[in-house]
C-alpha angles and dihedrals in degrees: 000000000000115000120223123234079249100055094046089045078062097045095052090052102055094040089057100038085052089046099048101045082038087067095040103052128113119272088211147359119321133213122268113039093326080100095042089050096047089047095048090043092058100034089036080230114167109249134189126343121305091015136212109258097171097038089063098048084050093042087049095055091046085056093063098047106094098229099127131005076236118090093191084057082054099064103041095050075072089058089044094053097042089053094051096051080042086063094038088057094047085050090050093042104046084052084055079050101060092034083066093050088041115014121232129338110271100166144026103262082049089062085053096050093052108031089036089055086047087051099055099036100049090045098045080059098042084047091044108115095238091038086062099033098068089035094071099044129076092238119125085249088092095051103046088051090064101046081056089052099046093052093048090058096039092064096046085054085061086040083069099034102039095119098061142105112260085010081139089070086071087054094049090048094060095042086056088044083049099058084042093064096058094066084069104031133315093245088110090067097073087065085063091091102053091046076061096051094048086053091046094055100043099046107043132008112258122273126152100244098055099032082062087058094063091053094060095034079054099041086046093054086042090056091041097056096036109039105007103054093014094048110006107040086052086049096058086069095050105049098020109031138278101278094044091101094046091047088054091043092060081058100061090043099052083041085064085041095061088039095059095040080059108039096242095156111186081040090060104043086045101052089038084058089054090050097051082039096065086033095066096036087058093090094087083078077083096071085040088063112034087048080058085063096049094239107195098263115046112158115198096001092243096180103126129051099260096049094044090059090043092055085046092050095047087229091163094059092056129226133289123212111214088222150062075056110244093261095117091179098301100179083216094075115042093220149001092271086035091067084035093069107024101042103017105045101011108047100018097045116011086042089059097041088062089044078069114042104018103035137271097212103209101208105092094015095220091061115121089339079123093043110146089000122077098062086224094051110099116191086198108054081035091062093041088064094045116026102160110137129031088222097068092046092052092046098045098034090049098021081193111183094043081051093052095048080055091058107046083047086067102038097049095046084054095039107041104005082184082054086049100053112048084044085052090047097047082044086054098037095052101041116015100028083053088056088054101040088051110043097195126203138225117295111015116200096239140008113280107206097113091074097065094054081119091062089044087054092051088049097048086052082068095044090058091053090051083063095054112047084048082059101045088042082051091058101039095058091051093080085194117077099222094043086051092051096056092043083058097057096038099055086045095053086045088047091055102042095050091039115034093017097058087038094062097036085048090056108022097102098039089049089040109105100157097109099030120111118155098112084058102044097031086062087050102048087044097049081043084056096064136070131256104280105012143159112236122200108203126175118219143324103316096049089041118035098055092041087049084051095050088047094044107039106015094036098235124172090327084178104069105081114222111213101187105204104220085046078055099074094065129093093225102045086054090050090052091044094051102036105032126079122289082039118198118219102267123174096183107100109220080252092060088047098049092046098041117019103033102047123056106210124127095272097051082039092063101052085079098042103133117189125167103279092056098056096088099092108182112179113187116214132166087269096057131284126285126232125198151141120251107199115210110266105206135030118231121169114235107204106236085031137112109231116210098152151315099350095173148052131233117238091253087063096046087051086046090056089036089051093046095049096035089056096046097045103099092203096061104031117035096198107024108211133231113271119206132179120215108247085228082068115105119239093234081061093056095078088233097301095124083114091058105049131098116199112236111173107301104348138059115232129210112258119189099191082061088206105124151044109214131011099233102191097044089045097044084058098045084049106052101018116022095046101042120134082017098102088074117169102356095109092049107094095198086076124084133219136190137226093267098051085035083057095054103039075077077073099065089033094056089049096051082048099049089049087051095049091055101047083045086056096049129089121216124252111270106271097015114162114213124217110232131219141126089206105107085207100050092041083051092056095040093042099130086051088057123105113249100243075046096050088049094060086040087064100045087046093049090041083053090046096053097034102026113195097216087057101030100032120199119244090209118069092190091054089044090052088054100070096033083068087052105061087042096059090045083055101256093113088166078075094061099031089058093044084058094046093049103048084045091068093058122119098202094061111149123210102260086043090064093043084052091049091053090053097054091044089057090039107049110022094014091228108160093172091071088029101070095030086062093044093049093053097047092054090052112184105307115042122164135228086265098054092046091050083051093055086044096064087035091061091032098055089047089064090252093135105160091048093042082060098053089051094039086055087049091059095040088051082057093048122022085183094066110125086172088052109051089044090060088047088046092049092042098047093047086048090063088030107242099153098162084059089044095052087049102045087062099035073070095046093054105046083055104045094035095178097053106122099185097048086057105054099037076058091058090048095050094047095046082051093051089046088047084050087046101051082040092059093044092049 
C-alpha cells in the first residue's frame, strides 16, 4: 500500500505531537485531580461531581496495561495518546477546511498550500501551552479535546459525503460520540451549534426564516441532551421509580421503530440519535454501581437514586446565577460591566488566549501572563529592559501564529462566510459562552485556562488558514512555477519555524514534567510526618488528591486517616468517616446528620449558631485539658439581633471540635489517636488551636501540654533522614514549577528554619565537646555531635542544598532576606551578600523593598556606596514626603544617622506639618551629636507649630544642653 503526501503530513504530525507529549509527561502523580483520576482509575472509586464514568473505564484498562511500574504514568499515557490523535484531527480538519475555500489539491504547490496550512495549524495548537498542559496529566481535559475533535471532523466528513446513500449513519455516529463524551465532561456539548450549522449550510441557502429554525431546532436538541439525558433522564429514577427511564427510553425506541416502519425519515434519524445519545451516556450506570460497593474513595456515596441525581446535578458546589454579573463592589473594577470586561473576559479568556499563540513565559511566572491585555502593559519597553533570547524576541515582536489566526479569520470570512460561521460559533461556545455561562468570581483558586482548550482549538483552525492564504499569496507572486513552488516551500518551513517552533521551544520546559516530582514526594514527606494511626486535617485538593493516590494505589501509610476540610462540610463524607475503616472518632448519629448537617434550613442553621458565650472550649485528655477561644467563622444577621461579627460556625469547625472532644473522651474512644493539621491549612481553618499545636514535619500535631512550638528532635529526623531522597528534582533547574508547588517548597523551607532558630537559641551542655568540619556531608552524619549555634547553619546549608535560591527563588524579598540574616548571624555572611545581590537584581522592587535593601547593606557589610544608589532609585524623580520619611527609618535603623537626616529634612521641606518627620531629624542630628542643628531645626518647628508643648520643651532641653556644652568648653 502506497501512502499520500497527505497521509504522511498526518503521520508526521502525530508522531511528533506523541513524541513530544511522550517526553514531556509526568513521571508520577501531579498536583489538583490528576491523584484523585489515577486512584479512581485503578480502584474504579467514584471522584468528584458529576463524575467521569468513561474516563475511568478507560483509565481502568490503561492501568493494566504494563507501560510504566507507575500507575500514575498509566494513566497519563491515556492523556498523552488522546492529545496526539487530537492534533492528528485539527491537521485533517483544517485540510477539509481549505478544500472548502479551494477545492481539492491538483498540483503540487496546492498540496503546500493545504497540507502546509494543516501542519502549522494543528502544531501551533499541540505546542500551545494549555494544549500541552492537559496533555501530560491524567485529568478528563485531554479526552474531551479529542471527542470535540472527532465530531468536527466527523461532520465535516458528512459534510463530504451528505449525498449519499446511508450519509445518516455519520450523524448517528456522532450522536453516539456525543453520548460518549458525557461520560468524561460536557464540554463536548458546546460544539453541538456549530454541527448544526454544518448541517444548515449544506442542506438548504440561507434565508431567515428558516435559519431561525435552526436556532430553536438547535436550542431544543441542546435541551434535550443537557439537560434533558444528562438531568432530567436520571431524574426520572429519583422522584418517579427505577424503572421510570427506562420506561421513557422504550418510548423513544418504539417511537424509531414506527419511523422507520413509515418511512419518516428525519423521525427516525432523530429519534435514532436520541437513542445512541442515552446509550452512550449510560455509562454513568457505572458510578451508580461501584458507589453500591463502597469502593475507597466514594465522593459524594451516590448509591441511591436521590443521591445519584444529586452527585449529577453538583448540588454540593451551589448554583451560580449568570446575572447580576460576580462584581460584588470590588473597589478594583468601577462597576458590574466594568469586571465584566476587565476580569471576566479580559483576564480569565483573552489572557489566556495570548498564553497560546503569543507566549506565557514561566520564570518568573508572572512574566507575560498580562501580554496584550493591561492597557498600561508594553511587550516592547518590557523586552528593552530585559533582551535575553532570541526566542522571546521572535515570538513577542511577530506573534506569528496569533498574526496568522488573524488572518484566516479574515480569509475565511471573505472565502466561505457558512465555514465562518460554524468556526466562529465553536470559537464563542468554547470560550465566551463559557465566560457568560460561569460567571466566576474574584479570585479563582487556580488558573482556568484549561477549560477553553475548545476555543483554542477553534482559534488554531484559523491559524491554519492564515497559513494558508500567506502560502497561496506567496505563489502567486512567483510568476514561474517552479520558483513558486519553492516559495511556497520556503515561506512554509519559515512559518513553521517562527510559529509552531517557537511555540514549542517557548514552552517546552514549563510544560516539561518529566522530572517533577514533588506531588508525589511532598505527600510522602506529609503521611511520614505523622504518627501511626493518625487524623490528619488537609486542606483542598492539592494537600488531599495525590495523598489519597499513594494510599490507594501505592499503599502508603493506609493508616493515617486524611479529613479534607472542605470535604468536611458535607453529610456523606462525615458517615464514611465515621463508619468506614480507619474510622475517626465521630459523636454526631447519621439522624443528627441528616437532620442537621445535610439540610440548611433555620433549625440546622441554628446548631451552629456561636455567640459569645459559647466561644471558652475546654477538651480534657490524659495529658491535661486544653483551653481555648473559638472565634465565630461566618456572619449571619438574626433579625431582633445586634450584629457585631461572625456569630456562627461552619459545619467543618463544628466536625474539628466534635472530633477533638469525641478522641479524648475516654468513654467514647479507648485509645485516642494522634491528630495532626496540614501546615498548608490555614490558620482561620484551625478553630483557634494554634496554641495547641506542635510542628512535626509537615504537619502540626495536637498537643495537648500546649508548651511548646516545634518538636525539635521528631522534626530534625523527618527533615535529614525520613524524607531523604524525597526532595527529588527541586534543585534541578531544568524543571519547572509552578506558582502553586513554588508556594509550597516555603513549607519545607520554614521547617528547616524553625529547626535552625531553635538549635541557634540553645545553649550546649556544660562541658559539651563539639565535633569540627567545614564538609556539609560529614557535619550531616555527625549532627548530634554538633554544637547547637553548628547544627543551626548545617540545617540552612542543607535547606539551601536541597532548595537552592538561585534555582528556587523566593517571591517574597522580606522572607529571602531572612535567611539570608540567618546565615549571616550563624557566621556564614556569603548567605545573606548573595541574597542582596540577588534581590537587587529584581525588577518588581517596590519602593519600601529597596529602602530595606539599603538598610541591610549599611547594617551588615556598612557599604554606602550601594546603600545610597538603591535609595536613590527607589525615591525616582519624583518621591513624596512619605517615601523620604521611609528612607529616612531605613537609614536610621541601620545605624546611617547622618544620611537618615538628610533624607528626614527632605521629607520635612515637603511637609512642614510632619510630626513623623522632625523627630527622625531630631533623633538623627543628637546620634552624630549636632546639637546646635538640632536646636535649629526645632526652633523652626516651634515657631511653626506654636502649641506644641512638647516641642517646646524638648527646645529648652537642647539649648540648656548646648549652654551646659558652652560653660564646659570655657572652664
Amino acid at each position: 500500500m502506497r501512502f499520500t503526501t497527505h497521509q504522511w503530513c498526518a503521520a508526521v504530525v502525530f508522531a511528533v505531537s506523541l513524541v513530544v507529549y511522550s517526553m514531556t509527561m509526568a513521571d508520577t502523580v501531579s498536583f489538583w485531580d490528576c491523584g484523585e483520576f489515577a486512584a479512581c482509575s485503578y480502584t474504579m472509586s467514584v471522584p468528584h461531581p458529576p463524575g467521569s464514568p468513561l474516563f475511568l473505564l478507560l483509565g481502568r484498562i490503561f492501568t493494566l496495561i504494563p507501560s510504566s511500574p507507575d500507575i500514575a504514568v498509566r494513566v497519563t499515557w491515556m492523556s498523552v495518546l488522546a492529545s496526539a490523535f487530537a492534533i492528528l484531527l485539527a491537521y485533517l480538519i483544517i485540510v477539509r477546511l481549505v478544500r472548502h475555500i479551494r477545492s481539492r489539491e491538483e498540483s503540487a504547490i496546492d498540496k503546500i498550500i493545504a497540507y502546509g496550512g494543516g501542519i502549522i495549524g494543528s502544531l501551533s495548537l499541540a505546542w500551545s501551552y494549555s494544549m500541552w498542559f492537559n496533555a501530560v496529566e491524567s485529568e478528563v481535559y485531554a479526552i474531551s479535546q479529542l471527542f470535540t475533535h472527532l465530531v468536527v471532523w466527523l461532520i465535516l466528513v458528512w459534510h463530504e459525503k451528505a449525498d449519499e446513500k446511508g450519509n445518516e449513519r455519520w450523524l448517528l455516529l456522532i450522536a453516539y460520540v456525543i453520548g460518549l463524551s458525557t461520560g468524561v465532561h460536557l464540554l463536548m456539548v458546546l460544539a453541538l451549534p456549530s454541527l448544526a450549522l454544518v448541517i444548515y449550510f449544506r442542506r438548504r441557502e440561507f434565508e431567515i426564516k428558516s435559519f431561525i429554525g435552526l436556532i430553536i431546532a438547535t436550542g431544543v436538541v441542546f435541551f434535550l441532551i443537557y439537560p434533558g439525558v444528562v438531568k432530567y433522564l436520571p431524574g426520572l429514577a429519583s422522584q418517579v421509580n427505577l424503572a421510570a427511564p427506562l420506561i421513557a427510553v422504550a418510548a423513544i425506541a418504539l417511537v424509531f421503530a414506527w419511523a422507520i416502519k413509515n418511512k419518516h425519515g428525519i423521525i427516525g434519524v432523530g429519534t435514532a440519535g436520541i437513542l445512541l445519545i442515552i446509550i452512550g451516556y449510560s455509562t454513568y450506570n457505572i458510578i451508580y454501581m461501584r458507589s453500591a460497593l463502597n469502593p475507597p474513595i466514594d465522593e459524594n456515596d451516590p448509591d441511591t437514586a436521590e443521591r445519584f441525581l444529586s452527585y449529577l446535578n453538583r448540588e454540593q458546589y451551589g448554583e451560580r446565577a449568570m446575572f447580576p454579573r460576580m462584581w460584588n463592589n470590588d473597589p478594583a473594577y468601577s462597576s458590574e460591566s466594568d469586571f465584566f470586561w476587565s476580569y471576566q473576559v479580559n483576564k480569565m479568556f483573552n489572557r489566556y488566549l495570548l498564553w497560546q499563540f503569543v507566549g506565557r513565559e514561566g520564570a518568573p511566572e508572572r512574566e507575560f501572563q498580562d501580554a496584550g491585555v493591561d492597557p498600561n502593559y508594553s511587550i516592547l519597553s518590557h523586552l528593552a529592559d530585559r533582551p535575553d533570547g532570541v526566542f522571546r524576541w521572535l515570538a513577542i515582536i511577530t506573534c506569528l501564529p496569533l498574526l496568522l489566526g488573524f488572518i484566516g479569520f479574515f480569509h475565511q470570512f471573505a472565502s466561505d462566510k457558512s465555514g465562518w460561521l460554524w468556526v466562529a460559533t465553536l470559537f464563542f461556545m468554547t470560550g465566551y459562552a463559557i465566560i457568560l455561562y460561569l460567571n466566576q468570581d474574584n479570585p479563582q483558586p487556580r488558573e482556568r485556562d484549561y477549560s477553553y482548550v475548545g476555543a483554542f482549538f477553534a482559534f488554531a483552525l484559523w491559524i491554519g488558514l492564515g497559513a494558508s492564504a500567506v502560502i497561496e499569496w506567496v505563489a502567486n507572486k512567483l510568476k514561474d512555477s517552479l520558483s513558486a513552488k519553492y516559495g511556497a516551500i520556503g515561506v512554509t518551513a519559515v512559518m513553521i519555524l517562527l510559529g509552531p517552533g517557537i511555540l514549542l521551544a517557548d514552552n517546552y520546559q514549563m510544560c516539561d514534567r518529566s522530572k517533577n516530582m514533588v506531588a508525589w514526594d511532598y505527600s510522602h514527606n506529609m503521611l511520614m510526618s505523622c504518627e501511626p494511626n493518625a487524623i490528619l486535617f488537609t486542606n483542598g485538593d492539592n494537600d488531599t488528591f495525590p495523598v489519597w493516590y499513594l494510599q490507594e494505589v501505592e499503599g502508603v501509610r493506609k493508616d493515617v486517616r486524611i479529613v479534607n476540610l472542605s470535604l468536611l462540610n458535607t453529610g456523606w463524607y462525615i458517615k464514611q468517616l465515621k463508619e468506614r475503616e480507619p474510622k475517626v472518632p465521630i459523636s454526631f448519629s447519621d439522624a443528627y446528620i441528616d437532620r442537621n448537617i445535610d439540610r440548611h434550613d433555620a433549625t440546622a442553621l441554628m446548631t451552629r449558631y456561636w455567640p459569645n458565650e459559647k466561644r471558652r472550649i475546654s477538651v480534657s485528655t490524659s495529658e491535661g485539658a486544653m483551653t481555648w477561644n473559638v472565634d465565630g467563622t461566618i456572619e449571619i444577621p438574626i433579625p431582633g439581633q445586634p450584629t457585631t461579627g461572625p456569630n456562627f460556625l461552619r459545619v467543618q469547625d463544628i466536625m474539628i471540635l466534635d472530633i477533638l472532644r469525641t478522641n479524648y473522651d475516654p468513654a467514647k474512644t479507648a485509645t485516642p489517636k494522634p491528630i495532626y493539621f496540614a501546615v498548608t491549612v490555614a490558620n482561620s481553618n484551625m478553630v483557634g488551636m494554634r496554641d495547641y499545636l506542635l510542628m512535626q514535619g509537615l504537619v502540626f500535631k495536637v498537643n495537648p501540654k500546649g508548651n511548646q512550638e516545634i518538636d525539635a528532635e521528631k522534626l530534625e529526623r523527618d527533615l535529614l533522614t525520613t524524607f531523604k531522597g524525597h526532595f527529588r528534582g527541586i534543585d534541578d533547574p531544568a524543571v519547572h514549577f509552578d506558582d502553586n508547588i513554588s508556594k509550597l517548597l516555603q513549607n519545607y523551607r520554614s521547617a528547616f528554619l524553625q529547626l535552625a532558630y531553635h538549635y541557634r537559641n540553645q545553649p550546649d551542655p556544660p562541658g559539651f565537646v563539639a565535633f569540627e568540619s567545614d564538609d556539609l556531608d560529614e557535619n550531616l552524619t555527625s549532627f548530634k555531635r554538633l554544637s547547637n549555634r553548628k547544627k543551626a547553619l548545617v540545617l540552612m546549608e542543607q535547606m539551601d542544598r536541597l532548595i537552592p535560591e538561585d534555582v528556587r527563588p523566593i517571591s517574597s524579598v522580606e522572607l529571602s532576606l531572612q535567611l539570608g540574616r540567618m546565615f549571616h548571624d550563624l557566621g556564614n555572611p556569603e548567605g545573606l551578600k548573595k541574597r542582596l545581590e540577588w534581590a537587587e537584581r529584581r525588577d518588581d522592587l517596590s519602593f519600601d523593598s529597596k529602602s530595606m535593601l539599603a538598610s541591610f547593606w549599611l547594617s551588615f557589610f556598612n557599604d554606602t556606596v550601594r546603600a545610597n544608589r538603591l535609595i536613590t532609585e527607589a525615591l525616582g524623580e519624583t518621591p513624596s514626603a512619605e517615601q523620604y520619611y521611609t528612607a529616612g527609618a531605613q537609614l536610621y535603623s541601620a545605624g546611617a544617622h547622618k544620611e537618615a537626616g538628610i533624607y528626614f529634612q527632605k521629607s520635612l521641606d515637603l511637609d512642614p506639618n510632619n510630626g513623623q518627620a522632625i523627630g527622625g531629624l531630631l533623633q538623627s542630628l543628637e546620634r552624630t551629636g549636632d546639637l546646635a542643628g538640632a536646636s535649629r531645626a526645632l526652633d523652626s518647628w516651634v515657631t511653626a507649630h506654636p502649641t506644641d508643648i512638647g516641642a517646646k520643651r524638648k527646645l529648652e532641653s537642647i539649648r540648656a544642653r548646648l549652654m551646659g556644652d558652652t560653660v564646659t568648653s570655657k572652664n
